[in-house]
C-alpha positions in Angstrom: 76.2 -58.6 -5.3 73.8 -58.1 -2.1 74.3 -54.5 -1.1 73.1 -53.3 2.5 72.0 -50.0 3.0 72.6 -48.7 6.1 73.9 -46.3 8.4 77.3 -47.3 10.7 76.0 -45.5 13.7 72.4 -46.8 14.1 72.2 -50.3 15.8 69.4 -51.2 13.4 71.7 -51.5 10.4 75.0 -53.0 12.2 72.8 -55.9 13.4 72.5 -56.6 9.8 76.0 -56.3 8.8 76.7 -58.3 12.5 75.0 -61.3 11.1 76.3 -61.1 7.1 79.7 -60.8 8.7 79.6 -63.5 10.8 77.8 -65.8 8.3 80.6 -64.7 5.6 78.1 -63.2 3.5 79.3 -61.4 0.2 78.1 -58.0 0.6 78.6 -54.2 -0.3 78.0 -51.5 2.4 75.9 -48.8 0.9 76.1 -45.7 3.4 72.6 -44.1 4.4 72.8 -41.1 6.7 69.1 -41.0 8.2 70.4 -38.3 10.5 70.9 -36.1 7.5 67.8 -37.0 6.0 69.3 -39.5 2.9 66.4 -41.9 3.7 64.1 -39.3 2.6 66.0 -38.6 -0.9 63.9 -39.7 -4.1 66.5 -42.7 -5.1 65.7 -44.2 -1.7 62.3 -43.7 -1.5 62.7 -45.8 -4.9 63.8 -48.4 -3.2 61.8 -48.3 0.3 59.1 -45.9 0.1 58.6 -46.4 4.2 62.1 -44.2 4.1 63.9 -46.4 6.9 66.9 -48.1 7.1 68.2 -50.8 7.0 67.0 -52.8 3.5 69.1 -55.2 1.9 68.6 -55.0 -2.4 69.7 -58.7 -3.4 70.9 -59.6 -7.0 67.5 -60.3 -8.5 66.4 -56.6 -7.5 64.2 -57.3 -4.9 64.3 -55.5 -1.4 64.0 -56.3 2.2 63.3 -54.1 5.4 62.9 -54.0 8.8 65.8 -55.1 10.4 64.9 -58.6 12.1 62.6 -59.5 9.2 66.4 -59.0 7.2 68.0 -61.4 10.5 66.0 -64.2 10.3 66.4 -64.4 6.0 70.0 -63.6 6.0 70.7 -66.6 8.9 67.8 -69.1 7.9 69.3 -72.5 8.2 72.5 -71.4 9.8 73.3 -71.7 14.1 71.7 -68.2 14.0 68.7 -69.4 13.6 67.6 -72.4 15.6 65.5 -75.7 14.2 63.6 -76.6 17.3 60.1 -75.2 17.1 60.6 -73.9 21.0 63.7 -72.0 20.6 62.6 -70.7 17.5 59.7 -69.3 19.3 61.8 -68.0 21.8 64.1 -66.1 19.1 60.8 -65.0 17.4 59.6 -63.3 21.5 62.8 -61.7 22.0 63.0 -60.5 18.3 59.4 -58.5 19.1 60.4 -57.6 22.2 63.3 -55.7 21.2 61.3 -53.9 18.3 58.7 -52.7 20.6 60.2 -52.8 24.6 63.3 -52.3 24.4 64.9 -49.9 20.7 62.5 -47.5 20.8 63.5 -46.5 24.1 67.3 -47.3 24.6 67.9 -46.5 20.9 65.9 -43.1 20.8 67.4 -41.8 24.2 70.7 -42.0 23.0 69.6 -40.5 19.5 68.3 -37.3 21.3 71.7 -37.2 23.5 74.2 -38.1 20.7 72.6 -36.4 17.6 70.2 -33.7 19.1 72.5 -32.8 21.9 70.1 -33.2 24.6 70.6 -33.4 28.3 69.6 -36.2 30.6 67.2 -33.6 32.0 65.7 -32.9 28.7 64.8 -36.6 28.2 61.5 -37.6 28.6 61.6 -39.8 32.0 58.9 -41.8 30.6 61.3 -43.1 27.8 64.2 -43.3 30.4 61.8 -45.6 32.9 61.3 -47.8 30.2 64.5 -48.2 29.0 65.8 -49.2 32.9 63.0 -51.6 33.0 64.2 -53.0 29.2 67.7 -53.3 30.9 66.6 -54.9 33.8 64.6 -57.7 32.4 67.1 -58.3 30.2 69.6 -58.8 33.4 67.2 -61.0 34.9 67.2 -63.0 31.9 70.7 -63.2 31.4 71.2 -63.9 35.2 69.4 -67.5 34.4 71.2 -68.6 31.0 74.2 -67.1 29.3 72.0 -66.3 26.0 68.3 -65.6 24.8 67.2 -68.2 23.2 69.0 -71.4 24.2 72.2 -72.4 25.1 74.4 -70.3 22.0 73.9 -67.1 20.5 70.8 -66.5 17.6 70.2 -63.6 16.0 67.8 -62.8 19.1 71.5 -62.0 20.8 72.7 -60.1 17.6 69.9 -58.5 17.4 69.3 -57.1 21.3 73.1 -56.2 21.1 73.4 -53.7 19.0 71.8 -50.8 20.7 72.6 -52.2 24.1 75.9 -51.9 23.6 75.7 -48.2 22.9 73.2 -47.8 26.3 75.5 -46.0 28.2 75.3 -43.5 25.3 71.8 -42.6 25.9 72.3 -41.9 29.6 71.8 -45.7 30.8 74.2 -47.8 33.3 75.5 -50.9 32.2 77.6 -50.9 35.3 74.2 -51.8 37.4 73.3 -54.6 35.4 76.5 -56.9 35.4 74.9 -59.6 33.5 73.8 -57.5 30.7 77.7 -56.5 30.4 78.8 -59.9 30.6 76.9 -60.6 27.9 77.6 -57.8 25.4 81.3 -58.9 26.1 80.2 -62.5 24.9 78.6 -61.3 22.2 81.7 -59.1 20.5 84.3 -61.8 21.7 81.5 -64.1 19.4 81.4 -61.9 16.6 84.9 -60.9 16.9 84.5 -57.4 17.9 
C-alpha cells in the first residue's frame, strides 16, 4: 500500500492527502512531526535524505517529494490535472508560484506565530508584505474566474489552499480579500471539508 508521510498540521502534506482523498486513492497516513524534529531522525533520512516532508513511499519502494511534484503524479490523467497544453501551463505557473511567492511567506508566518509563539510585532514585516501582496494577487485573480487554472478546480486550487486557509493563523485577513474566502469555501465544499 502507498503510505504518505506527513505531518496533519503543515499545508504541505494535507495538499497531498487533499488530492489522494479526493481521487479515492488507497493510502496509509504515516505521521511525521517536523516541528519535533522526526524529519531529521535516521529512518527518515533513509527515506529522503533532504529531511522534508511530505514524500509518498509507493509499493515498489520508490519515493517521491516535494509536495506539487507528488500533486501532479498522484492526479495525472484525472480532472485534477487538465489535458489542454494552456491550462496545463497555467496549473504548472500557479504551482511555482505558490512554492516560491506565496508558502514561504503565508506558511512561515503562521509557523513562527502557531509553533514559536511569536507576536505579530516580532514578525519580520518583510515576510508579512509579501504575504499581503500573495493574498492580494490571488484576490485579483479570483475576482476574474472562480478557479486558477480554468473553469474547475486542479490541483493548482488544492494546492494554493492549503496554507491559505490557515492565513488568518499567521496574522493575515481573509476578511479583506472576499474573493480569496469565497474560494477556500469552494474549495472544502469541493473536497468535502
Amino acid at each position: 500500500m502507498m503510505k504518505i508521510y506527513g505531518w496533519d498540521r503543515s499545508g504541505n502534506c494535507l495538499k497531498v492527502r487533499f488530492v489522494a482523498d479526493r481521487l479515492g486513492l488507497d493510502y496509509e497516513w504515516v505521521e511525521v512531526n517536523s516541528a519535533e524534529l522526526e524529519t531529521r531522525q535516521d529512518w527518515y533520512l533513509k527515506l529522503n535524505p533532504v529531511g522534508q516532508i511530505p514524500i509518498v513511499q509507493f509499493d515498489d519502494g520508490r519515493v517521491l517529494s516535494q509536495s506539487n511534484a507528488i500533486l501532479l503524479h498522484l492526479a495525472r490523467d484525472s480532472d485534477l490535472v487538465p489535458d489542454d497544453p494552456w491550462r496545463l501551463a497555467q496549473v504548472h505557473q500557479w504551482l511555482f508560484w505558490e512554492q516560491y511567492s506565496h508558502e514561504p511567506y503565508i506558511a512561515v508566518c503562521r509557523f513562527l506565530k502557531v509553533f514559536k509563539g511569536m507576536t505579530d510585532a516580532e514578525l519580520d514585516p518583510q515576510k508579512v508584505e509579501r504575504g499581503n501582496t500573495a493574498l492580494d494577487v490571488m484576490d485579483g485573480r479570483l475576482a476574474e474566474a472562480p478557479w486558477f487554472a480554468g473553469d474547475s478546480p486542479t490541483v493548482a486550487d488544492l494546492s494554493l489552499v492549503a496554507y491559505t486557509r490557515w492565513a488568518d493563523e499567521g496574522g493575515f485577513d481573509l476578511a479583506a480579500r472576499p474573493h480569496v474566502a469565497e474560494w477556500i469555501g469552494r474549495v472544502e465544499r469541493f473536497l468535502g471539508l
